[in-house]
Biopython code that builds the backbone (N, CA, C, O; Angstrom):
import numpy as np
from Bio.PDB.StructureBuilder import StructureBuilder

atoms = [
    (1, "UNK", "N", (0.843, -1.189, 0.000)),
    (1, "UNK", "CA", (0.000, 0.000, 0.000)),
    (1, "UNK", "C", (0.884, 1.246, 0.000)),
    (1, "UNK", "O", (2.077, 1.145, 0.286)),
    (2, "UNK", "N", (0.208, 2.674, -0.382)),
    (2, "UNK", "CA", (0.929, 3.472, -0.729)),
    (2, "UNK", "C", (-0.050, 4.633, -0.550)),
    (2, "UNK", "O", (-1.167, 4.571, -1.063)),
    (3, "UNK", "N", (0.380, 5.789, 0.231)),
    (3, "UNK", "CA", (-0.641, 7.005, 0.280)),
    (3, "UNK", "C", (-0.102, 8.394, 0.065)),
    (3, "UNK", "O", (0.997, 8.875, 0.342)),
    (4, "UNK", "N", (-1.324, 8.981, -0.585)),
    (4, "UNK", "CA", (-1.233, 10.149, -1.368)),
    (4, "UNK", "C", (-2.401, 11.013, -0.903)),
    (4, "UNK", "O", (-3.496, 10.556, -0.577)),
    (5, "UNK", "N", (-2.029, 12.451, -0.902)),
    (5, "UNK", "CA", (-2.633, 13.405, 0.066)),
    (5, "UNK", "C", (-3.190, 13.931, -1.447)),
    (5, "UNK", "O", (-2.310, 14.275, -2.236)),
    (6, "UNK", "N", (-4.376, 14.000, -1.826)),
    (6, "UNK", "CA", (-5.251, 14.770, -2.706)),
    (6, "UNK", "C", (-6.190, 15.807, -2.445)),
    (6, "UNK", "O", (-6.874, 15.775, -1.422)),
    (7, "UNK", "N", (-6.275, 16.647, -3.210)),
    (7, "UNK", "CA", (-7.526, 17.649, -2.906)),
    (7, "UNK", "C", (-8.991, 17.421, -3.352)),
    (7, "UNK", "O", (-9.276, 17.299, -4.543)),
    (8, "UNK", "N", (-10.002, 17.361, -2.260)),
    (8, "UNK", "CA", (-11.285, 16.928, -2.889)),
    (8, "UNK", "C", (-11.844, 18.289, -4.218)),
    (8, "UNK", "O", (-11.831, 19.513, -4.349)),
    (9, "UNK", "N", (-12.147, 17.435, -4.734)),
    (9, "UNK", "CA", (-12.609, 18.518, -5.702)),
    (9, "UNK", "C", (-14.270, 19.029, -5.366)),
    (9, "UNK", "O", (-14.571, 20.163, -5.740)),
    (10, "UNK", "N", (-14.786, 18.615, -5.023)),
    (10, "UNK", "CA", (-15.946, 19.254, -3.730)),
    (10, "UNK", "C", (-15.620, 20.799, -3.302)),
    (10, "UNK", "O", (-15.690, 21.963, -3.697)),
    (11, "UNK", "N", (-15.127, 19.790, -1.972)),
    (11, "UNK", "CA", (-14.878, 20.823, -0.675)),
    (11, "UNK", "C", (-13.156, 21.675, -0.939)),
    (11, "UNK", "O", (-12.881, 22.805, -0.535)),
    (12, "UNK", "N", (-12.321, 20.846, -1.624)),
    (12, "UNK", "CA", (-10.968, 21.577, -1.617)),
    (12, "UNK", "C", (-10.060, 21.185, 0.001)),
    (12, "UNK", "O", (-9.012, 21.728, 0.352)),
    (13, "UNK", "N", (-10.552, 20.492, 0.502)),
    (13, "UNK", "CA", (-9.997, 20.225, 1.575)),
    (13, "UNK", "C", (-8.597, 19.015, 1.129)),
    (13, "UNK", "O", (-8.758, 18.559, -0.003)),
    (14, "UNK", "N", (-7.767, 18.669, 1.606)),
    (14, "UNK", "CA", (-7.079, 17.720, 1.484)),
    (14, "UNK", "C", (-6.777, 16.593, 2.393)),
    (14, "UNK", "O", (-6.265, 16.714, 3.506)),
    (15, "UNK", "N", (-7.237, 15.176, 1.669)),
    (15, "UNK", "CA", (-7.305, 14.204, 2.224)),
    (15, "UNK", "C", (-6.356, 12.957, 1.560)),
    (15, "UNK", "O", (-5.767, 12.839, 0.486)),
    (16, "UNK", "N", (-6.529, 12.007, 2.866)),
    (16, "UNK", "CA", (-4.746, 11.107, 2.482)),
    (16, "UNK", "C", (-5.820, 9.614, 1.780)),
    (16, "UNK", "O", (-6.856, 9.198, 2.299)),
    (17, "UNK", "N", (-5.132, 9.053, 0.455)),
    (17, "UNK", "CA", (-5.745, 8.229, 0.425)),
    (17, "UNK", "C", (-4.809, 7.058, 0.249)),
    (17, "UNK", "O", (-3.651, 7.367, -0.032)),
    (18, "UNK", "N", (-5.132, 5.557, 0.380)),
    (18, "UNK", "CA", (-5.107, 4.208, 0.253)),
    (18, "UNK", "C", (-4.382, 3.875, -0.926)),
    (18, "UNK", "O", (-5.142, 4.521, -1.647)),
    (19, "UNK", "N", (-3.355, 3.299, -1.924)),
    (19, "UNK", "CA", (-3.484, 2.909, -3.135)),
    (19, "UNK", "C", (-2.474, 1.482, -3.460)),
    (19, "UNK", "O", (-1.246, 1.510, -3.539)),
    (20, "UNK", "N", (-3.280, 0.353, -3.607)),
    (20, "UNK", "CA", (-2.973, -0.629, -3.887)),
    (20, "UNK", "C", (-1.771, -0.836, -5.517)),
    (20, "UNK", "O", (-1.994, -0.960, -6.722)),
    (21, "UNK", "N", (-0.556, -0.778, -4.686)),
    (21, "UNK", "CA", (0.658, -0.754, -6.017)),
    (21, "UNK", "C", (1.080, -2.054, -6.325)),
    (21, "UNK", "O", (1.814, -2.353, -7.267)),
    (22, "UNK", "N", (0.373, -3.157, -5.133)),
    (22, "UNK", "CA", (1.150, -4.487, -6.234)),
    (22, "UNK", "C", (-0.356, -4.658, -7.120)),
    (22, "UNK", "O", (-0.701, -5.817, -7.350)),
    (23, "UNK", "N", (-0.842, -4.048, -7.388)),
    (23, "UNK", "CA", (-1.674, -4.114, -8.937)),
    (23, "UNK", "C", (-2.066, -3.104, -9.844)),
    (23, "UNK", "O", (-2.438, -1.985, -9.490)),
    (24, "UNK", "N", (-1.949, -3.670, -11.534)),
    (24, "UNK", "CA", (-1.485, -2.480, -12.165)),
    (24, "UNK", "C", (-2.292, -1.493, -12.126)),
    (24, "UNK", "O", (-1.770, -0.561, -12.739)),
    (25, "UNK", "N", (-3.550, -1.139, -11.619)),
    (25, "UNK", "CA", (-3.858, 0.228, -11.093)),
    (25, "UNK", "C", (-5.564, -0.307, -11.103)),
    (25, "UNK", "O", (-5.707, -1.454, -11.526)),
    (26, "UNK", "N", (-6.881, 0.444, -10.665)),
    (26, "UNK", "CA", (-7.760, 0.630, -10.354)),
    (26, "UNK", "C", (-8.481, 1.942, -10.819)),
    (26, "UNK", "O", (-8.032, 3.024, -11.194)),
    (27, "UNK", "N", (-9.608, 1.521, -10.682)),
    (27, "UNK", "CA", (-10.872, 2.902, -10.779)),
    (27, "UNK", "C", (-11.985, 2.594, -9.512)),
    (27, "UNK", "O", (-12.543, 1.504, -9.390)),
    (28, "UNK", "N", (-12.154, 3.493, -8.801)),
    (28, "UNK", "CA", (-12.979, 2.650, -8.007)),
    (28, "UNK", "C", (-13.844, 4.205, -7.336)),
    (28, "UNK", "O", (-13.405, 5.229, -7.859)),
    (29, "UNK", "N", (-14.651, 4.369, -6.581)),
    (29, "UNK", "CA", (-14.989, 5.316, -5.358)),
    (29, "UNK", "C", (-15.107, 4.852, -4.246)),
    (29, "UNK", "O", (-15.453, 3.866, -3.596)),
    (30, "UNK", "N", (-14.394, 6.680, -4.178)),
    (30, "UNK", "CA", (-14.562, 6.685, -2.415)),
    (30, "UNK", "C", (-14.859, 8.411, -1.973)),
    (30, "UNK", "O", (-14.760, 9.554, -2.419)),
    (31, "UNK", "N", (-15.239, 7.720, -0.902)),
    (31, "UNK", "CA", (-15.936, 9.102, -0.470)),
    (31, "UNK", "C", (-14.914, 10.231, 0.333)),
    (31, "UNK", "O", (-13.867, 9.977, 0.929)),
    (32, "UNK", "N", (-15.565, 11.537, 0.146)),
    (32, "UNK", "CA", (-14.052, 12.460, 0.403)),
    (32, "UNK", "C", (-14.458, 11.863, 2.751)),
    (32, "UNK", "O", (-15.518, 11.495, 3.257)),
    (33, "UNK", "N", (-13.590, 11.988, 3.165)),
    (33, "UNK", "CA", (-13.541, 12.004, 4.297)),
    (33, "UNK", "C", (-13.625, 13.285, 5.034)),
    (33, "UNK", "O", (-13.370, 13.239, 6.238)),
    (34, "UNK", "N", (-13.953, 14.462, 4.482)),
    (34, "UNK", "CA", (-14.470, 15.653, 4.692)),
    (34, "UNK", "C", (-15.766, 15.873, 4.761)),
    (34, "UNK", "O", (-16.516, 16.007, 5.728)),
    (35, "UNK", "N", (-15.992, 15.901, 3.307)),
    (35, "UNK", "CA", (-17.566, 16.235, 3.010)),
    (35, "UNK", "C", (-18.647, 15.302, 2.993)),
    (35, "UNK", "O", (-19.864, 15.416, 3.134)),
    (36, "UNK", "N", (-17.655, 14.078, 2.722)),
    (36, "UNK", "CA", (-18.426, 12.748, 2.496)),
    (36, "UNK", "C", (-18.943, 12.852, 0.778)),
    (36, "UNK", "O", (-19.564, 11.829, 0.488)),
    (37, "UNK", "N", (-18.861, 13.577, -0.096)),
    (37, "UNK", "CA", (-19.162, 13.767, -1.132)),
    (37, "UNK", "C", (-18.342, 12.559, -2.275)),
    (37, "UNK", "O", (-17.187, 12.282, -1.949)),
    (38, "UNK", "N", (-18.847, 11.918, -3.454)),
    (38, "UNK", "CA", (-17.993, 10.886, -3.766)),
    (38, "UNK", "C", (-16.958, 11.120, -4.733)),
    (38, "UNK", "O", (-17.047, 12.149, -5.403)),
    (39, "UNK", "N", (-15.962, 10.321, -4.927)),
    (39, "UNK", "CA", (-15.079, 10.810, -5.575)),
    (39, "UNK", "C", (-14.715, 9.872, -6.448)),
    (39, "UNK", "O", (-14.465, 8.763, -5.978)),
    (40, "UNK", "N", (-14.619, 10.033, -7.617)),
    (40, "UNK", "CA", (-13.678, 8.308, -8.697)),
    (40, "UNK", "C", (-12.129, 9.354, -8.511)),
    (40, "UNK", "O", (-11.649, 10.485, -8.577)),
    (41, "UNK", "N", (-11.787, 7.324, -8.123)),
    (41, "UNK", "CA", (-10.052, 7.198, -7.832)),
    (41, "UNK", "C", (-9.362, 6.250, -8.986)),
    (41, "UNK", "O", (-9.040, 5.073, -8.827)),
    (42, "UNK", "N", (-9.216, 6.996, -10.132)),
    (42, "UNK", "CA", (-8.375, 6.344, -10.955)),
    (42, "UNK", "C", (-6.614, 6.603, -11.030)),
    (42, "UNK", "O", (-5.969, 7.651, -10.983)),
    (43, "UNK", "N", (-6.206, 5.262, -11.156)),
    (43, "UNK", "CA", (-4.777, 5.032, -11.161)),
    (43, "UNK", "C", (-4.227, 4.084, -11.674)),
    (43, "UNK", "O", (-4.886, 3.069, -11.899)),
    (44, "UNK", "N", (-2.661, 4.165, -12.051)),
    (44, "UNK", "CA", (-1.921, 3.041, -13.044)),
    (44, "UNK", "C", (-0.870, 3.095, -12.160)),
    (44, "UNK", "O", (-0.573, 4.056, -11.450)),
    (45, "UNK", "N", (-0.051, 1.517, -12.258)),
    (45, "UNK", "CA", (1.152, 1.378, -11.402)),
    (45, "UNK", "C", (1.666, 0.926, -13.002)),
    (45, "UNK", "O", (1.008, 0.483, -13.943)),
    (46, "UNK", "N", (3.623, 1.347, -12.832)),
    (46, "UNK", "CA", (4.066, 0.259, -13.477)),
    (46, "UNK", "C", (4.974, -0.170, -12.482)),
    (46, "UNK", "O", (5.297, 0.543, -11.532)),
    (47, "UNK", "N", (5.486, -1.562, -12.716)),
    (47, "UNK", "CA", (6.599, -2.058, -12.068)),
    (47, "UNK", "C", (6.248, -1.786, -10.638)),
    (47, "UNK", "O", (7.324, -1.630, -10.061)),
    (48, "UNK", "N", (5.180, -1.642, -9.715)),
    (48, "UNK", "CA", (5.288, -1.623, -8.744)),
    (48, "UNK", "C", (5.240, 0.049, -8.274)),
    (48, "UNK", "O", (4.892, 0.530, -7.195)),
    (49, "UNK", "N", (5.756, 0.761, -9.590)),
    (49, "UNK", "CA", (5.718, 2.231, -8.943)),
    (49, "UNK", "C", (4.383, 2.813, -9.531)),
    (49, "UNK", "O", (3.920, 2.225, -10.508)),
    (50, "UNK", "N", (3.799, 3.768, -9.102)),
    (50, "UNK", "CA", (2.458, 5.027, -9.006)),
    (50, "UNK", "C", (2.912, 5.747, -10.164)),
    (50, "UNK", "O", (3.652, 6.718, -10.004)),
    (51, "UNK", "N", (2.461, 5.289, -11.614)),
    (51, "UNK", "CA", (2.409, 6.240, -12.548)),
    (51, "UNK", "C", (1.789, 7.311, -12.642)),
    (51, "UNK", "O", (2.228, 8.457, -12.747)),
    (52, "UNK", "N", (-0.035, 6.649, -12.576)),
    (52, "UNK", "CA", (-0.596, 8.144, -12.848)),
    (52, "UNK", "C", (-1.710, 8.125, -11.629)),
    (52, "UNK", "O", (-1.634, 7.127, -10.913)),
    (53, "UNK", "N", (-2.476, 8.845, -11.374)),
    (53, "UNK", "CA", (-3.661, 9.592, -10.269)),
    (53, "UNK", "C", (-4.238, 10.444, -10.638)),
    (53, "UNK", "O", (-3.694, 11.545, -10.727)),
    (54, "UNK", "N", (-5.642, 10.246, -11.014)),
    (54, "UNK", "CA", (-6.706, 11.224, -11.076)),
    (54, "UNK", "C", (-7.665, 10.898, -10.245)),
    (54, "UNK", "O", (-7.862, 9.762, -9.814)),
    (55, "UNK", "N", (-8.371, 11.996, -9.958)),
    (55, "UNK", "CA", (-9.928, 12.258, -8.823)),
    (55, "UNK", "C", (-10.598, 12.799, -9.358)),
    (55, "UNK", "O", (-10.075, 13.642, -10.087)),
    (56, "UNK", "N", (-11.923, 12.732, -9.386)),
    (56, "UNK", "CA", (-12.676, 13.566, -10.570)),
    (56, "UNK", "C", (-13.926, 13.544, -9.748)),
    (56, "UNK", "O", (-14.474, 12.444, -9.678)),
    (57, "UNK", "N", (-14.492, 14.556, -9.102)),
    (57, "UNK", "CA", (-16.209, 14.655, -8.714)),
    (57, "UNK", "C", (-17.166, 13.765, -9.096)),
    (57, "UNK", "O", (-17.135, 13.479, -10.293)),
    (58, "UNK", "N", (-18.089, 13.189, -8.370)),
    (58, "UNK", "CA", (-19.221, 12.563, -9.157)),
    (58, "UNK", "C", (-20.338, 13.114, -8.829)),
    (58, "UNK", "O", (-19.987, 13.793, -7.864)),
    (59, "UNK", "N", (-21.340, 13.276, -8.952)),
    (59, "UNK", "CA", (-22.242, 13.934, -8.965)),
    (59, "UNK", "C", (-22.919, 15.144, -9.142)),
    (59, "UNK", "O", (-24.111, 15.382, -8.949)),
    (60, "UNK", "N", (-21.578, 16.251, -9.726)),
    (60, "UNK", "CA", (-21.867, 17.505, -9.903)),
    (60, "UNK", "C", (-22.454, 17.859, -11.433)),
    (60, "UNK", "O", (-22.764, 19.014, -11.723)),
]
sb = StructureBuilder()
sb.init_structure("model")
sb.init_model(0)
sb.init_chain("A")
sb.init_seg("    ")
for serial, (resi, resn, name, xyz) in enumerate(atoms, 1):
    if name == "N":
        sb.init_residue(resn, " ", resi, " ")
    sb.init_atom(name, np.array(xyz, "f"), 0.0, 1.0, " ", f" {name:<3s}", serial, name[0])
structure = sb.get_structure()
């Protein structure tokens, strides 16, 4: 596991999240731990390392 401090795109607050690197990456939601508002957590690993990270609002 591996964590990364992002800004909700909501509220703008910044929160630490979770990210599973022994697999090659995910899309999934989760909710901001601020606002509670939801968030898609897309990401790519290669080799074990955190290529890319995006967060993108849902519901607006």
């Amino acid at each position: 596991m591996e964590t990364r401090d992002i800004q909700c795109p909501h509220c703008w607050e910044y929160i630490t999240i979770a990210l599973d690197v022994s697999v090659d990456g995910q899309t999934y939601v989760e909710d901001c731990q601020v606002c509670c508002r939801p968030l898609e957590i897309d990401y790519t690993v290669t080799q074990g390392v955190l290529a890319s990270l995006s967060v993108a609002p849902i519901g607006q």
